[in-house]
C-alpha positions as CSV (number, residue, x, y, z in Angstrom):
1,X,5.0,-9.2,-1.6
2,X,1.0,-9.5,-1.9
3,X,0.9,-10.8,1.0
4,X,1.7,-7.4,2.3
5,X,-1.1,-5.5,0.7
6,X,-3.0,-3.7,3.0
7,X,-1.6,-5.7,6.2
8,X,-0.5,-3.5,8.1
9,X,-2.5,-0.3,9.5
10,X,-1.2,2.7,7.7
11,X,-0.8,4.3,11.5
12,X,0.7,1.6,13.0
13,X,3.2,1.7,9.7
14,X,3.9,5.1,10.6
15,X,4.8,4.6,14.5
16,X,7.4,1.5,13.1
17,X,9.1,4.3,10.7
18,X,9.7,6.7,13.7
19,X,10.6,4.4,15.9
20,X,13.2,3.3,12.8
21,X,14.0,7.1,12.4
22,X,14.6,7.9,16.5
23,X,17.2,4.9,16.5
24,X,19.0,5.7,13.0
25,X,19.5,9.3,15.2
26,X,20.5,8.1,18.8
27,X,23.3,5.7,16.3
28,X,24.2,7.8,13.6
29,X,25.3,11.9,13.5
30,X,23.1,14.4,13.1
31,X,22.4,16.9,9.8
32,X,25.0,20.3,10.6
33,X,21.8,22.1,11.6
34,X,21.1,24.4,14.4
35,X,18.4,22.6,17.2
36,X,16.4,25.1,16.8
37,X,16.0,25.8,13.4
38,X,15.3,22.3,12.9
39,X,12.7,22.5,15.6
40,X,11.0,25.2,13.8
41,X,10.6,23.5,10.7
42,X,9.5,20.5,12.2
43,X,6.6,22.5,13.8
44,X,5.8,23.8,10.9
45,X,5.8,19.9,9.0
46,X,4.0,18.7,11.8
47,X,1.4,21.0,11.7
48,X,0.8,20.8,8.2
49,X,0.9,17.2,8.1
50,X,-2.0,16.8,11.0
51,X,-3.8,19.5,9.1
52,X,-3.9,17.4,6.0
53,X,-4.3,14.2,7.5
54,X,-7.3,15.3,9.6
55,X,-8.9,16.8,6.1
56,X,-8.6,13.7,4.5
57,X,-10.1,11.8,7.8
58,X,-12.8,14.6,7.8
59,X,-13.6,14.1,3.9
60,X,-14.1,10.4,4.3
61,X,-16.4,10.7,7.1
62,X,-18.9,13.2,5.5
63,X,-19.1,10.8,2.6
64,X,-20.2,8.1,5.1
65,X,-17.3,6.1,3.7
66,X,-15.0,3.8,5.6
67,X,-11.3,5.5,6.9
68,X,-9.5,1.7,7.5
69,X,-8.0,1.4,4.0
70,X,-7.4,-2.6,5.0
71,X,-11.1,-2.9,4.1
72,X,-11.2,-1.4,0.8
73,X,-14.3,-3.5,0.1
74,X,-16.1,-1.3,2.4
75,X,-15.8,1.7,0.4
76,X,-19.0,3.2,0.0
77,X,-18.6,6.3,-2.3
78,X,-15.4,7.8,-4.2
79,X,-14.3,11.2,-2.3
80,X,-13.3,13.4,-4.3
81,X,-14.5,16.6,-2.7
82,X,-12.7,18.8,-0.4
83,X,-8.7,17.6,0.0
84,X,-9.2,15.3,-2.5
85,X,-9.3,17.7,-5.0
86,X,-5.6,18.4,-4.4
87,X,-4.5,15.1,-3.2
88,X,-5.7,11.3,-3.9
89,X,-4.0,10.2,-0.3
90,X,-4.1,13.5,2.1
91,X,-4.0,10.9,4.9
92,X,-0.5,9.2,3.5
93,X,0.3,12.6,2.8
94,X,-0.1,14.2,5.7
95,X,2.3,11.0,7.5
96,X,4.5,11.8,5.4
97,X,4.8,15.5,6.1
98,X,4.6,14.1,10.1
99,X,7.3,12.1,9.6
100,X,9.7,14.8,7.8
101,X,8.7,16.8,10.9
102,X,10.4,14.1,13.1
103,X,13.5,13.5,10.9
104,X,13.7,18.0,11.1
105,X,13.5,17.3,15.2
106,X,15.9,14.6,15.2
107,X,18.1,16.9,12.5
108,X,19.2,13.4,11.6
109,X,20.4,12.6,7.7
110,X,19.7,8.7,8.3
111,X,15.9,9.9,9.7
112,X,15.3,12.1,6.3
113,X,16.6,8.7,4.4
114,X,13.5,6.8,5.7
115,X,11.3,9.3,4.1
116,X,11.7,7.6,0.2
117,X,11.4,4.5,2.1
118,X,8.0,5.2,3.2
119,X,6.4,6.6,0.0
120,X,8.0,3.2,-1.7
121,X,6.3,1.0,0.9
122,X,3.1,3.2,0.9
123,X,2.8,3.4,-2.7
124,X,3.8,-0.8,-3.4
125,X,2.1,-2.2,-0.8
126,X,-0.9,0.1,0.0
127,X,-1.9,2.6,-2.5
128,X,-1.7,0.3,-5.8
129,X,-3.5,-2.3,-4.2
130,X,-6.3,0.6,-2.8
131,X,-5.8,1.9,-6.3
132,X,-6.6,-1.5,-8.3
133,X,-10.0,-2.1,-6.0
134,X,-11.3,1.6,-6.5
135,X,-10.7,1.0,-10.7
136,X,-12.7,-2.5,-10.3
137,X,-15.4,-0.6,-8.0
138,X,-15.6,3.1,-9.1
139,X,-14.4,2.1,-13.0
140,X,-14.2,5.1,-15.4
141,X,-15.1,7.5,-12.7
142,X,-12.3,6.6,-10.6
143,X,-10.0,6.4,-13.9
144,X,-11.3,10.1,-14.7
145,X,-10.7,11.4,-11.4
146,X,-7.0,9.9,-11.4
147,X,-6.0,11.7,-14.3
148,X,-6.8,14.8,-12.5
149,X,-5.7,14.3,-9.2
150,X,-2.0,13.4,-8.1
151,X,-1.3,10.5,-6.5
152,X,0.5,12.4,-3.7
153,X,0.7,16.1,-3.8
């Protein structure tokens, strides 16, 4: 499973777990929910989650830090300002709350099913590994600050 670690690019992750959740639905029957109540909330999720996201992105780039979390090496400074005060990964965060937003639209059970999925990859095989390099490089400040802040929400 190392080999894993930080491979793949968190966004391109995400586009491979829609494109898993859109076929589950066009295969499988969808959640006994009215179109457009699902559409509603899935506005809502999707606004939420690009909201987050984009505060994470935002945070990192006023602490002239790097965004590509492949490249943890390159982290310059620990953020812990702004979003970060709430959320250790606003960026996997706010996927996740994008990709809820497309199981709601797709008002698929099989789509919402991906969603565990996707914090279990996230977490194994890109936050621990992002986690273990901030310890080594930010020590007990990054130890301090992880006590505080959740890994998710």
């Amino acid at each position: 499973m190392q080999t894993l670690e930080l491979r793949i690019p968190p966004v391109v992750l995400v586009a491979l777990f829609a494109a898993a959740m859109w076929l589950l639905a066009q295969w499988l029957p969808p959640l006994a929910l009215p179109a457009l109540w699902g559409q509603v909330v899935a506005i809502v999720l999707a606004g939420a989650g690009i909201a987050v996201a984009f505060a994470g992105v935002l945070a990192f780039r006023r602490a002239d830090t790097t965004v590509d979390p492949r490249v943890p090496q390159q982290t310059s400074s620990l953020v812990i300002k702004g979003i970060y005060r709430y959320s250790r990964n606003p960026m996997y965060l706010g996927f996740l709350l994008l990709l809820t937003a497309l199981a709601f639209y797709l008002t698929n059970v099989a789509a919402l099913a991906m969603l565990p999925l996707f914090v279990l990859y996230m977490n194994r095989l890109q936050i621990v590994p992002e986690e273990r390099y901030l310890q080594e490089k930010f020590g007990a400040e990054y130890q301090v600050y992880s006590k505080q802040v959740r890994r998710w929400f």
